[in-house]
C-alpha positions in Angstrom: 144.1 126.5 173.3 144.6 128.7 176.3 148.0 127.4 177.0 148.8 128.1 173.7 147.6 132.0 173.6 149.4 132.0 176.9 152.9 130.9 175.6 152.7 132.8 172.2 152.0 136.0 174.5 154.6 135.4 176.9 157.2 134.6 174.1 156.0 138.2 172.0 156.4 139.7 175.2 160.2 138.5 175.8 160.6 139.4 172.5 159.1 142.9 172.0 160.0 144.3 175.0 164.3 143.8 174.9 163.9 144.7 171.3 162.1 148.3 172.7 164.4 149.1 175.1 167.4 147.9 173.1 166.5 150.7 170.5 165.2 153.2 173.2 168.8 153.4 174.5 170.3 153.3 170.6 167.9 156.4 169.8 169.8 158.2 173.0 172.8 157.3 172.4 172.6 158.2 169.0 170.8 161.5 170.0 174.1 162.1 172.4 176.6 161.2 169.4 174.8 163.6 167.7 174.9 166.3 169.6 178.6 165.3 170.2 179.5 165.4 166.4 177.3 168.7 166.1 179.7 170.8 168.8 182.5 169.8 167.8 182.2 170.5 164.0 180.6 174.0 165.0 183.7 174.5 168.0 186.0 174.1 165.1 184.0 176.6 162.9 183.9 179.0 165.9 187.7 178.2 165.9 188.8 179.3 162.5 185.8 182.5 162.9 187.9 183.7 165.8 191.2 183.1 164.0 190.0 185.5 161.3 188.8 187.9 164.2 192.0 188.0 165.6 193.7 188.7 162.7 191.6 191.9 162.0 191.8 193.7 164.9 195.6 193.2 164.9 195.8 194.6 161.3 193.2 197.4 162.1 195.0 197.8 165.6 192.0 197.3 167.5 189.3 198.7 165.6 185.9 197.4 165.1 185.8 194.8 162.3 184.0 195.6 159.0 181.0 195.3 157.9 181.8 193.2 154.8 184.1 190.5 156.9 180.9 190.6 159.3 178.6 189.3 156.7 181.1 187.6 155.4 181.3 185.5 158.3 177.3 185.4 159.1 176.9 183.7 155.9 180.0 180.8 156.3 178.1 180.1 159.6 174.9 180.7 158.8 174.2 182.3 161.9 175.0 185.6 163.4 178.4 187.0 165.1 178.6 188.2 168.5 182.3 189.0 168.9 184.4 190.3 171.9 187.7 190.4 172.2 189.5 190.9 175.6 192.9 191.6 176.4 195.4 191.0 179.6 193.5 190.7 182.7 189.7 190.5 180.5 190.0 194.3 179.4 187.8 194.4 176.9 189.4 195.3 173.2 186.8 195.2 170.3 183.4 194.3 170.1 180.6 193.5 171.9 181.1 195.0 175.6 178.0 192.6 176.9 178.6 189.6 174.8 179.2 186.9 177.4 182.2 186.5 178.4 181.7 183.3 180.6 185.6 182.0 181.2 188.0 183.1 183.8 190.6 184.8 181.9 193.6 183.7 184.4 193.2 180.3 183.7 192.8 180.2 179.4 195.6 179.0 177.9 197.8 180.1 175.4 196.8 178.7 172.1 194.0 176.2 173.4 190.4 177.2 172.9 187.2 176.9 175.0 183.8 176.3 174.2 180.6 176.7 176.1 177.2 177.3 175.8 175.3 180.5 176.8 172.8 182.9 176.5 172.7 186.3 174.4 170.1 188.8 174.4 167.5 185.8 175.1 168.8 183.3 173.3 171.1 180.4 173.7 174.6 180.6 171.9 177.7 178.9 171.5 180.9 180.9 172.5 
């Protein structure tokens, strides 16, 4: 009966073990697909927030942006807007003068965005 205890533990144990790591690594890489997904549908948000920022302080030739297309913007992202928009050579526009800035403005280029993460006033962001 030993022997038998013996092989029904060994095979449980070639069994449950591949079958854990097999879906450790699928709960990471699903966790990294994720987080994938997650950036790139909030880049493209981002994308189409700073669109409607540029815009603005071309029609308002540079002003700060209202308060109603502020809130307006909070609430289709659901989270706050730090903005700052920089000129030739990263001479600072409109906005916030200590948002981070974070990219080295001789090599963006035209018409192609970047995304990174950051921190503001404590707290992580995306930019």
């Amino acid at each position: 009966m030993n022997n038998v205890m013996s092989l029904r533990s060994r095979l449980f144990l070639l069994i449950v073990i591949p079958l854990v790591l097999i879906a450790a690594l699928a709960a990471v890489a699903r966790h990294w697909f994720a987080t994938q997904t997650s950036h790139k549908i909030y880049d493209e948000t981002l994308s189409v927030v700073a669109l409607t920022i540029s815009r603005d302080v071309v029609l308002s030739g540079g002003d700060i942006l209202a308060d109603e297309l502020l809130e307006k913007l909070r609430l289709s992202l659901g989270d706050p807007i730090f903005y700052r928009v920089s000129g030739p050579s990263g001479r600072f526009v409109t906005g916030y003068s200590e948002a981070p800035a974070g990219v080295d403005v001789d090599a963006l280029e035209t018409g192609k965005p970047i995304f990174y993460d950051s921190t503001y006033l404590g707290d992580q962001v995306r930019a």
